[in-house]
C-alpha positions as CSV (number, residue, x, y, z in Angstrom):
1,X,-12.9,27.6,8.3
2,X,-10.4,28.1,11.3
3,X,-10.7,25.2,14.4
4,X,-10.4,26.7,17.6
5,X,-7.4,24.2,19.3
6,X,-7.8,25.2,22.8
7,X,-11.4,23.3,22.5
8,X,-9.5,20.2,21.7
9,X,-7.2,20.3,24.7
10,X,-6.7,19.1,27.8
11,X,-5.4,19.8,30.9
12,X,-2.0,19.2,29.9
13,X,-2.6,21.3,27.4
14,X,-1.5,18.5,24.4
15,X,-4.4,18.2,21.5
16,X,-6.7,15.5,22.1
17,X,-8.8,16.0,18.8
18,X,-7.7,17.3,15.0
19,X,-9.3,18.2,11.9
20,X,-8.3,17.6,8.5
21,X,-7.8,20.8,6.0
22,X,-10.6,21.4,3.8
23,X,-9.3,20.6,0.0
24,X,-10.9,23.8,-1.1
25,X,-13.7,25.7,-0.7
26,X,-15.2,25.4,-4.0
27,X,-18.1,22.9,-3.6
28,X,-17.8,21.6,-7.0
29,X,-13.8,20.9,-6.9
30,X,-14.5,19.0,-3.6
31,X,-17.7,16.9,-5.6
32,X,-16.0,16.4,-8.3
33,X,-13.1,15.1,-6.4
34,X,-14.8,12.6,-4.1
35,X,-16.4,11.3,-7.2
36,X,-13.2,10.4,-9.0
37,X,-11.9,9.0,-5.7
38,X,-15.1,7.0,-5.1
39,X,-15.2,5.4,-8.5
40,X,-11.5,4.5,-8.0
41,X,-11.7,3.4,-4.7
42,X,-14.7,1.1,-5.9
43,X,-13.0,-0.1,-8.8
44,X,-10.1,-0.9,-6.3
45,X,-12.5,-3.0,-4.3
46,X,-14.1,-5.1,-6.4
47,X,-10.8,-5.9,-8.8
48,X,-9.1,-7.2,-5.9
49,X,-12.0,-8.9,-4.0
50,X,-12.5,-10.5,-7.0
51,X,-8.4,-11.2,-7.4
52,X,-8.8,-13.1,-4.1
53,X,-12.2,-14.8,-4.7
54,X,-10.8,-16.1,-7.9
55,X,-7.4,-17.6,-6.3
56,X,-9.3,-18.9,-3.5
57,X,-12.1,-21.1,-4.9
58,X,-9.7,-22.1,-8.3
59,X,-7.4,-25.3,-7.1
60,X,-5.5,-24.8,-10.1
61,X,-4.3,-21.4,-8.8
62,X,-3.3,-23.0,-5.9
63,X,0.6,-22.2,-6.7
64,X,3.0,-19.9,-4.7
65,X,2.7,-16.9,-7.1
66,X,-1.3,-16.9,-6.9
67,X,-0.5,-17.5,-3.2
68,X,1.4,-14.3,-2.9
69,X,-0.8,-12.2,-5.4
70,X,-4.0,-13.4,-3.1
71,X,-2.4,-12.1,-0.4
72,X,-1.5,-8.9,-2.2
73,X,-5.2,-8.5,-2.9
74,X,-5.8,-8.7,0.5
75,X,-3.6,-6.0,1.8
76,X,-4.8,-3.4,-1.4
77,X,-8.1,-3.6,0.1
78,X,-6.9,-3.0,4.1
79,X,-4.8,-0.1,2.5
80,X,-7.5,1.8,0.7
81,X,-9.8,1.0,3.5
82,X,-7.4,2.4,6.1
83,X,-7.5,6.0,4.5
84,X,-10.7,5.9,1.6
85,X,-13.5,6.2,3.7
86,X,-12.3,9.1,5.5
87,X,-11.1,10.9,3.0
88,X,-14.4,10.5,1.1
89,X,-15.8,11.5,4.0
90,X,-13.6,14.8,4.5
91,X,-14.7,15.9,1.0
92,X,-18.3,16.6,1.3
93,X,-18.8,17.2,4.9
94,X,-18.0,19.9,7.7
95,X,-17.6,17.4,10.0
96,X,-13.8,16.7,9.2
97,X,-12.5,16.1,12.9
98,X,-11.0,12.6,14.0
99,X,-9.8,11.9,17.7
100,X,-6.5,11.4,19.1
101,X,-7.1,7.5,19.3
102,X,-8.7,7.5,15.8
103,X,-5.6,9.0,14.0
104,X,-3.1,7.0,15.9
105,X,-5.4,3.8,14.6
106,X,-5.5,4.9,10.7
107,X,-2.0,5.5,11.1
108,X,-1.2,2.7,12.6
109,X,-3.0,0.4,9.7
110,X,-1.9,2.3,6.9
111,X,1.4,1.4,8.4
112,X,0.4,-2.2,8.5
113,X,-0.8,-2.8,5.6
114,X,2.3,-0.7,3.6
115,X,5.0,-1.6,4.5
116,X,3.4,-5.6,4.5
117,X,3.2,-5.1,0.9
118,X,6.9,-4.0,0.3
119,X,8.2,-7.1,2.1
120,X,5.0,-8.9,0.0
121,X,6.4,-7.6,-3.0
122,X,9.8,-8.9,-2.3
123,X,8.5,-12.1,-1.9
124,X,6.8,-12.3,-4.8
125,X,10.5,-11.5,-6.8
126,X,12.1,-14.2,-4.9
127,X,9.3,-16.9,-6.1
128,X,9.8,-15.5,-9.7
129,X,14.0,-15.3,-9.3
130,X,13.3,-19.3,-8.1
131,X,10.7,-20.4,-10.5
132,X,13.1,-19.2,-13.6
133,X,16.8,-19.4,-12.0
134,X,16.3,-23.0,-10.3
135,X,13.2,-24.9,-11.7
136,X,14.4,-28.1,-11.0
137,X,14.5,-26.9,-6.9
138,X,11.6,-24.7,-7.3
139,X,8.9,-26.7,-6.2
140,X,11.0,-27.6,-2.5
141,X,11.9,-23.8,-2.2
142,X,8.8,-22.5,-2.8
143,X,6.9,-25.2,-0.5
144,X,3.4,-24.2,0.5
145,X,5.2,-23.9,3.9
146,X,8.1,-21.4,2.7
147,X,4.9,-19.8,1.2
148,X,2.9,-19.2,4.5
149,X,6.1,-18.1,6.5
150,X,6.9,-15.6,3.7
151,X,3.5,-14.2,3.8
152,X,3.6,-14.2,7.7
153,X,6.9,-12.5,8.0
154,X,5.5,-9.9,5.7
155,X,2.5,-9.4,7.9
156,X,4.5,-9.6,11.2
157,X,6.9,-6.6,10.0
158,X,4.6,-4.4,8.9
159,X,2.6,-5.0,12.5
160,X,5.6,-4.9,14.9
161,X,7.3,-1.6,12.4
162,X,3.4,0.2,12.0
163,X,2.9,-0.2,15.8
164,X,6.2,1.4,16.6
165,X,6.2,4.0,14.7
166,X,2.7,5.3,15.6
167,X,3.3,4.9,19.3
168,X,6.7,6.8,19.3
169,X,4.8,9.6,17.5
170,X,1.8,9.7,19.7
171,X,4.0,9.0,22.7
172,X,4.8,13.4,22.0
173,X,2.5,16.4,23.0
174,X,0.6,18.2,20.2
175,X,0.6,21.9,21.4
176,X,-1.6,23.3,17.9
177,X,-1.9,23.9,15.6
178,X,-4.6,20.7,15.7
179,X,-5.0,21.1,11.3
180,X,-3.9,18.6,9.6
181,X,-2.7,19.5,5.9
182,X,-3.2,16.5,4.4
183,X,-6.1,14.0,3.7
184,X,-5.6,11.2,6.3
185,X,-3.2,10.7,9.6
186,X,0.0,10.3,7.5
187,X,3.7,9.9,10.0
188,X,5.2,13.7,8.4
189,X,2.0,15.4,8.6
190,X,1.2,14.9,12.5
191,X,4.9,15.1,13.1
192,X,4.9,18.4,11.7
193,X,1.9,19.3,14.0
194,X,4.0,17.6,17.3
195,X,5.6,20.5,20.3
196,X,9.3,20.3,20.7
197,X,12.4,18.8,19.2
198,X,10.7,15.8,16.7
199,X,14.4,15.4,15.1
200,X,14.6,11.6,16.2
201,X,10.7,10.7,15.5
202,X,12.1,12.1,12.0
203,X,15.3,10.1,12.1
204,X,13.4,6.6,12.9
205,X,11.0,7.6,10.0
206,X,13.3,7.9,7.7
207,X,15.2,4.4,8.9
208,X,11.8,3.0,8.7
209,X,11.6,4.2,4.9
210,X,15.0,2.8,4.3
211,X,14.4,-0.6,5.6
212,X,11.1,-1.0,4.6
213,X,11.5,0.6,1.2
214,X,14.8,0.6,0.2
215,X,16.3,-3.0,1.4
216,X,12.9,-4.6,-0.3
217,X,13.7,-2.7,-3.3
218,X,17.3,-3.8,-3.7
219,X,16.3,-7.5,-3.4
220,X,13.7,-6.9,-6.2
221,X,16.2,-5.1,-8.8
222,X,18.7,-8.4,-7.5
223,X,16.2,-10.7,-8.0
224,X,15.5,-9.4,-11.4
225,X,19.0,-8.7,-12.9
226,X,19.7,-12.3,-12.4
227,X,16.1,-13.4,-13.8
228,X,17.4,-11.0,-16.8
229,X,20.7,-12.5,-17.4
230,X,18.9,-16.6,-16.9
231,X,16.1,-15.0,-19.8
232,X,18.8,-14.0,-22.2
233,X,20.4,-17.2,-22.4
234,X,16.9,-19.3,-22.8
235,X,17.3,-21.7,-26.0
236,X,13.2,-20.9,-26.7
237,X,11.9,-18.1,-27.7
238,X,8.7,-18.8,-26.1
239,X,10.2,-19.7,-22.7
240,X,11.6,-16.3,-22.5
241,X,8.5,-14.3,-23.6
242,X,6.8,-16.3,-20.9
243,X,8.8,-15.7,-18.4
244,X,9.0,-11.5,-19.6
245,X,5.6,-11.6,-19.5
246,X,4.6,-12.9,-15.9
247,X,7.9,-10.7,-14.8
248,X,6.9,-7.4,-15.9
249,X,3.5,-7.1,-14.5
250,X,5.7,-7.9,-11.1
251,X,7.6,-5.2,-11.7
252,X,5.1,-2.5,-13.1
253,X,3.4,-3.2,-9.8
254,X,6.7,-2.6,-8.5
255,X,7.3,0.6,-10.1
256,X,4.5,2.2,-9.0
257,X,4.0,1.0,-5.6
258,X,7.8,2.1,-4.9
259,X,8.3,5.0,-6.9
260,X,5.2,6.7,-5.2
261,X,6.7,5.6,-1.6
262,X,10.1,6.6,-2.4
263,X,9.3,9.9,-3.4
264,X,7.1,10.6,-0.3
265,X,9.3,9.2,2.2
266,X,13.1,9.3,0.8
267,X,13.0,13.2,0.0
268,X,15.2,15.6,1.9
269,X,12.9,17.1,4.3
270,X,13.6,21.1,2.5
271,X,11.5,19.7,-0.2
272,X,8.1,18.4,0.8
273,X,5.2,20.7,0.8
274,X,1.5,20.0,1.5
275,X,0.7,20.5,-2.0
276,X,3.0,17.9,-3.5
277,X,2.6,15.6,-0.3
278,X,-1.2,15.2,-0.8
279,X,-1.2,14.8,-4.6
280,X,1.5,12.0,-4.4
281,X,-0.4,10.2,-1.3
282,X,-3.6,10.7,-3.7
283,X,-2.1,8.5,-5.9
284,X,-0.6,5.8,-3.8
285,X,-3.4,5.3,-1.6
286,X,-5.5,4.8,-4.8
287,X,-4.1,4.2,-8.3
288,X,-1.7,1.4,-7.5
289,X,-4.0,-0.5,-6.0
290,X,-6.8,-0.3,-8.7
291,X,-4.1,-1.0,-11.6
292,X,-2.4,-4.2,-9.7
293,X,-6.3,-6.0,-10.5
294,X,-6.1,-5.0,-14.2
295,X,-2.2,-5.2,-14.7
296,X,-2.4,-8.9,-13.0
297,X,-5.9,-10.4,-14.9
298,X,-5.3,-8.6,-18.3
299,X,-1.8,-9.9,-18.5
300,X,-2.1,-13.3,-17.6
301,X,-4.3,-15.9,-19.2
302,X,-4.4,-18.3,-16.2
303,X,-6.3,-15.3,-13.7
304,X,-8.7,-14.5,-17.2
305,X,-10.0,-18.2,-17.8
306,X,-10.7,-18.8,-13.6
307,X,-12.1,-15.3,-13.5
308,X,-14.6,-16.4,-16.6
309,X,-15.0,-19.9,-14.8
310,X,-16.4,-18.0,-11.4
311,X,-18.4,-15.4,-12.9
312,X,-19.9,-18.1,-15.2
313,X,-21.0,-20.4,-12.1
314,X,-22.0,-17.4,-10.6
315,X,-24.4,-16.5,-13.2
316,X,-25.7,-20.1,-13.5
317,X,-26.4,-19.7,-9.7
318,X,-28.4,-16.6,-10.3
């Protein structure tokens, strides 16, 4: 189905409306599609509501690295929220338009709420690097103060970098086509729909990568090469399978969350194409964010025995 632009227009003649490309136009492929997303996007939901729940309402969770893992539950669920529903929806109906207004706002909190989890995850390193490298200082450098600001400064840079970024792009004219190829407002998809030279909206994009993927990703492989080398040295062999253990669901998390982005965002513009663009935002709008439940509570006995503990009070209650 072709969208008529000029209907979408106004008098200036810059796009006020788009439409998403259909995924195909074999009704099963798109069924069978939306219900794979759907179950992930459920499972996605419920692991880290329950993440949170299960921080929140245990006291003996009430220490930094639950802090920061709460708060990493949290942002999963505004990320696949941001994106999800609409793609869902894009799947099984005709009705696959979304305003200017409405792109600029999924944009804007996909923005948010990613590049708040790279800082997030950073944070989370630094609270492991201090926990293992300088236990005896740990508990005044990880204060529940540090704690809040860290989260907060997290928060406040994905805000202040999401808000720029969507309105220098939707500060430009969209001439048509109004199609986007891709399954939700993403920054190189509606650039690549944008009238005249976009080579500095491109330029801060790619800055915007680098800081907010990059520097956060240095500090984590910092972090950890020095968490390595103080492992290696530990006397007990139970000290450093402990500390191995809580590091390397960290930095599976990590792995995927910044492999995914990298490889979206990093890449010489030559090589991007709608194909690969929308398989590899399929998977980091979804699976990262329905593994980090199961990497997190499956890996650590701490999360498994509060988890039991609230779904047992719960069923008492029922």
């Amino acid at each position: 189905m072709s969208f008529n632009c000029s209907l979408w227009q106004d008098n200036s003649m810059s796009v006020k409306y788009f439409a998403f490309v259909k995924f195909s136009e074999v009704t099963e492929q798109c069924f069978l599609l939306f219900t794979l997303i759907l179950l992930m996007f459920l499972a996605s939901l419920t692991g880290n509501a329950l993440i949170a729940l299960v921080i929140w309402t245990n006291p003996t969770l009430h220490t930094p690295m639950y802090f920061f893992l709460a708060n990493l539950s949290l942002l999963e669920i505004g990320y696949t929220c941001s994106t999800i529903p609409k793609m869902l929806q894009n799947l099984v109906s005709e009705a696959r338009g979304i305003s200017r207004e409405g792109c600029a706002t999924q944009m804007f909190f996909f923005a948010l709420f990613g590049i708040s989890e790279c800082y997030l995850l950073a944070a989370m390193a630094f609270d492991r690097y201090t926990a293992i490298c300088s236990p005896l200082h740990y508990a005044t450098r990880m204060s529940r103060g540090v704690c809040v600001h860290l989260a907060m400064v997290s928060w406040g840079v994905g805000c202040i970098i999401g808000l720029g970024q969507t309105n220098y792009i939707f500060s430009l004219d969209f001439c048509g086509p109004c199609e986007i190829d891709h399954f939700f407002c993403d920054l190189l998809p509606i650039l690549a729909l944008a009238c005249g030279d976009t080579s500095h909206n491109e330029a801060a994009v790619f800055i915007a990568a680098i800081l907010c993927i990059s520097s956060p990703f240095l500090l984590i492989i910092a972090s950890y090469g020095r968490i390595l080398a103080a492992v290696l040295i530990m006397p007990s062999p139970e000290g450093r399978r402990k500390a191995l253990s809580t590091c390397s669901s960290h930095l599976l998390v990590v792995t995927l969350f910044y492999g995914s982005g990298s490889v979206t965002y990093l890449r010489p513009k030559a090589s991007h194409s709608p194909g690969v663009d929308k398989f590899l935002a399929l998977f980091y709008t979804v699976v990262p964010s329905m593994l980090n439940p199961v990497i997190y509570s499956l890996r650590n006995k701490e999360v498994k025995t509060a988890l039991r503990r609230t779904l047992g009070k719960k069923s008492n209650l029922i």
